[in-house]
N, C-alpha and C positions, 0 to 999 in steps of 0.2 A: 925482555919487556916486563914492567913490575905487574904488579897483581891490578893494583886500579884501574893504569891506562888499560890492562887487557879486558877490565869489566867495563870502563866504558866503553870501549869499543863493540862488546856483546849487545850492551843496551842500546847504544846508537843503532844496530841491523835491526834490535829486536822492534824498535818504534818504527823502521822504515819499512815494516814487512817481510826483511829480508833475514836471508840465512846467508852463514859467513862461516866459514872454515878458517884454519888460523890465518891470520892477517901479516903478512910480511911489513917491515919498518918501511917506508919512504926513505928510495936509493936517493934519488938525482935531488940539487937543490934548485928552486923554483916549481918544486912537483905541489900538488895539495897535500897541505899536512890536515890528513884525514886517518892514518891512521897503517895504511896498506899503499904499495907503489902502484900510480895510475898509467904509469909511462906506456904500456902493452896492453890496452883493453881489449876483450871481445866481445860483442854486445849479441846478443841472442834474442831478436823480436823488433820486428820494425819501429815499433814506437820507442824502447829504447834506445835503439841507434840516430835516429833524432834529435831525441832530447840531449844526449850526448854530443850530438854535432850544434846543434841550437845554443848547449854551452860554451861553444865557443873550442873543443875539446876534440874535434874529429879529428886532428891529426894524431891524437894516440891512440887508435883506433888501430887494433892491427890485424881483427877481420870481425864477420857480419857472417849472419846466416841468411837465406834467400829472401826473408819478408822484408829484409831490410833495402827498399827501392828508393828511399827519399835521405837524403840528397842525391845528387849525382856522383858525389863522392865515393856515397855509400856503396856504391855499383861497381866501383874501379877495385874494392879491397877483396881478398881474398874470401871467399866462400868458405861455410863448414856446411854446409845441406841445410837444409829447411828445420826451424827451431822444436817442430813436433817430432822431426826423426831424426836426432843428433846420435852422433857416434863420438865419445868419450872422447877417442882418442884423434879425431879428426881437430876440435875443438885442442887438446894440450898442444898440437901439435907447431901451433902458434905459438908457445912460448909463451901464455898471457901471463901479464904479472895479476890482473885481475879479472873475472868474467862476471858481465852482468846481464840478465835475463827474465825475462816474463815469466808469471807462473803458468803459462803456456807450453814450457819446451819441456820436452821429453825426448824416448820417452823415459819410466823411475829410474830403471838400470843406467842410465847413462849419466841423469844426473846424480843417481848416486856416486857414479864412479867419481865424477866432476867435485861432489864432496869431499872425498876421499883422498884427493890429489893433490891438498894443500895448498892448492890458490885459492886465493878468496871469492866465492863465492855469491851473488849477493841475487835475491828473485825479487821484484818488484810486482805486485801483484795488482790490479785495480778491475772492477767492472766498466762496462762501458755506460760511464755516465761522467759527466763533467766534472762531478767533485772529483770521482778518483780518477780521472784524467790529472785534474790539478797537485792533486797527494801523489804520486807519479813522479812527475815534475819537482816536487822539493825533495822529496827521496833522494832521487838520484842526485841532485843539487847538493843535497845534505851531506852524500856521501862521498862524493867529488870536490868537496867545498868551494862551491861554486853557487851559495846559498840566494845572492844578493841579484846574479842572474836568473835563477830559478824563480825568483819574486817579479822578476819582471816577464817573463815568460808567464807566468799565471796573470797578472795583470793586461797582457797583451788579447792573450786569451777570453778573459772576461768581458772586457770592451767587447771584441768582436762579437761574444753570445748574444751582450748586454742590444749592440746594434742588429743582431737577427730577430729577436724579440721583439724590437720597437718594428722590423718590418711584419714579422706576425701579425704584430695589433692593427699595422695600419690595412693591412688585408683582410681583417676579420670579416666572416662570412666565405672567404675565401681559400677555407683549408681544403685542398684541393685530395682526391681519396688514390693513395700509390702504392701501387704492388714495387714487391723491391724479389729482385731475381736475381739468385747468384749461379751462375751458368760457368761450364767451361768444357763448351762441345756440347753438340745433342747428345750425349748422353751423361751428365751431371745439371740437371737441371732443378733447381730447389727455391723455393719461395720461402720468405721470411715471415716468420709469425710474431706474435711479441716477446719480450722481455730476451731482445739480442741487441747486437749494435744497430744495424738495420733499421728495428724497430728506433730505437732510440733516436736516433738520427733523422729519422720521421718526422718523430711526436720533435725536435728542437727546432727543425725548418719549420713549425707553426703548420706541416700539413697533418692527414690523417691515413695512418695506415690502412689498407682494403682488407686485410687479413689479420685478425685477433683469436682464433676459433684455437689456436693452439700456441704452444712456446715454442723456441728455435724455427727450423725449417723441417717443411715435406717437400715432397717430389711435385714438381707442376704437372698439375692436370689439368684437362681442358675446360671440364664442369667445373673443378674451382675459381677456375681461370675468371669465367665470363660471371659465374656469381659472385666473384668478388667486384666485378664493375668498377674497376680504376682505372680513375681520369689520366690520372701520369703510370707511366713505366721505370722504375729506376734499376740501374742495373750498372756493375761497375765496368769500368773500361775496358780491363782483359776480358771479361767475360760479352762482353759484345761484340769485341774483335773474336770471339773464337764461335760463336754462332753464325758471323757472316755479317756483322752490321743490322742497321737499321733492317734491312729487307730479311734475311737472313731469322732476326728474332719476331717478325710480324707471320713468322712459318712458324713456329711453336703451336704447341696444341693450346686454340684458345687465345689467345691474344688478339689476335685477329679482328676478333667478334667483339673485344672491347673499347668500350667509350675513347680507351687510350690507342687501342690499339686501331680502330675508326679513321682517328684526328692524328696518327702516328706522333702523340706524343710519349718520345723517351727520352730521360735524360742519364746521360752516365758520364761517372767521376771515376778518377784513377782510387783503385781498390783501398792504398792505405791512407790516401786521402781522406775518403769518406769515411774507414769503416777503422781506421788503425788508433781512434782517441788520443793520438800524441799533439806535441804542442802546436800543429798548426789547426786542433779541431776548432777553435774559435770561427779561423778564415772557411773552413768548410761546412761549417753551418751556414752562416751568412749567405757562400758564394750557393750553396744547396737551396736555402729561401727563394733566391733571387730566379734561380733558372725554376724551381717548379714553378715558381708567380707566373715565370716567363710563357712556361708551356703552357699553361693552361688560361690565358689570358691570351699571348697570340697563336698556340696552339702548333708547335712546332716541336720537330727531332732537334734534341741537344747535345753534342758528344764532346 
């Protein structure tokens, strides 16, 4: 490989956020000439395996770590364990020609090794907020070259925000105040505070979060519970199935006693749906506007 192509290719990861160990030529023809062979990907983090599949690309997929739920595809492929607790070698083992992942997976040691091992490498980093949802999205586009899909995938996206917004306004007066709870079993029980996805996913469906007093999440208690006084409950789908449902989470300490928990309004979404920022967050804000409107307007359980 001469000296050039190999610097651009440094500078292409280095704009996309990512990091890239050497880059092997493109084997097979019809592959993207981007640089490194795409034929064997592994994709490490839900929302990258989407966007992946959303390009058009999941057949070269040749496995996924467990956050990776969406598509249905994604479900049939080989497992390497969950993207925070990788093991090196579980991940080679697949033979990837390339591996691509969230700056989520861990944990160092393993992606070191993963460094180390001469496939290419690439982390896509973003907060959850729609810009770098969208930066996201051309990244991996960029790096797959797959650029001109990538452009429509954000513009699909943006419509969608663009249509949750126009239902905020038409609601205004009506941001409705929602505790968001991520649960799995009475005993992991954690309430969302601001500056997470959660939060963020909130403030986009035009409601208002019940809890600001801190960042990330605490443990639910029952005094926070009722002074936080939220009209909705949102909680995601696994996590309401593993409390017992509707009945099951109005037993929690304090809920009960709330505005929401009164009028049993809950609404809950499948987890990486709402909380994963990949390219279907456009449709889950929207669809998230429309059921808190729901609940709190005709004041029903939503699942």
């Amino acid at each position: 490989m001469g000296l050039r192509r190999r610097w651009m290719i440094k500078a292409l990861c280095g704009l996309m956020g990512a990091s890239v160990r050497p880059p092997q030529p493109v084997a097979a023809a019809g592959q993207a000439k981007v640089g490194f062979d795409t034929s064997r990907l592994v994709t490490l983090g839900g929302p990258v395996t989407e966007v992946v599949f959303a390009l058009g690309l999941g057949e070269r997929i040749a496995g996924v770590d467990a956050s990776s739920t969406h598509p249905v595809a994604a479900t049939r492929l080989p497992q390497v364990g969950y993207q925070r607790t990788l093991a090196a070698e579980g991940v080679l083992s697949l033979r990837p020609s390339a591996i691509l992942a969230t700056s989520e997976a861990g944990p160092p040691a393993a992606i070191a090794q993963l460094k180390s091992s001469g496939v290419p490498l690439l982390i896509f980093a973003g907060e959850p907020t729609p810009e770098a949802a969208q930066a996201r999205i051309r990244a991996i586009a960029r790096a797959l070259g797959r650029e001109q899909k990538g452009e429509a995938l954000v513009r699909a996206m943006q419509q969608d925000l663009e249509a949750a917004r126009r239902a905020a306004r038409r609601s205004a007066g009506r941001a409705p105040r929602v505790l968001f709870l991520y649960a799995r079993g009475g005993n992991t029980l954690m309430v969302a505070g601001r500056d997470n996805a959660a939060d963020t996913m909130i403030r986009l469906a035009g409601a208002t979060n019940a809890v600001t007093g801190y960042e990330g999440y605490k443990p639910l208690t029952a005094e926070a519970a009722v002074a936080a006084a939220p009209e909705v409950i949102l909680v995601p789908g696994a996590g309401l199935a593993s409390v017992g449902g509707v009945e099951g989470l109005l037993q929690l300490p304090g809920l009960a006693l709330t505005p929401a928990g009164q009028a049993r309004r809950v609404v809950a979404m499948d987890d990486l749906y709402l909380l994963g920022f990949g390219p279907r967050l456009g449709k889950a804000t929207r669809e998230l506007a429309e059921r808190l409107h729901a609940a709190t307007v005709v004041g029903r359980a939503s699942s």
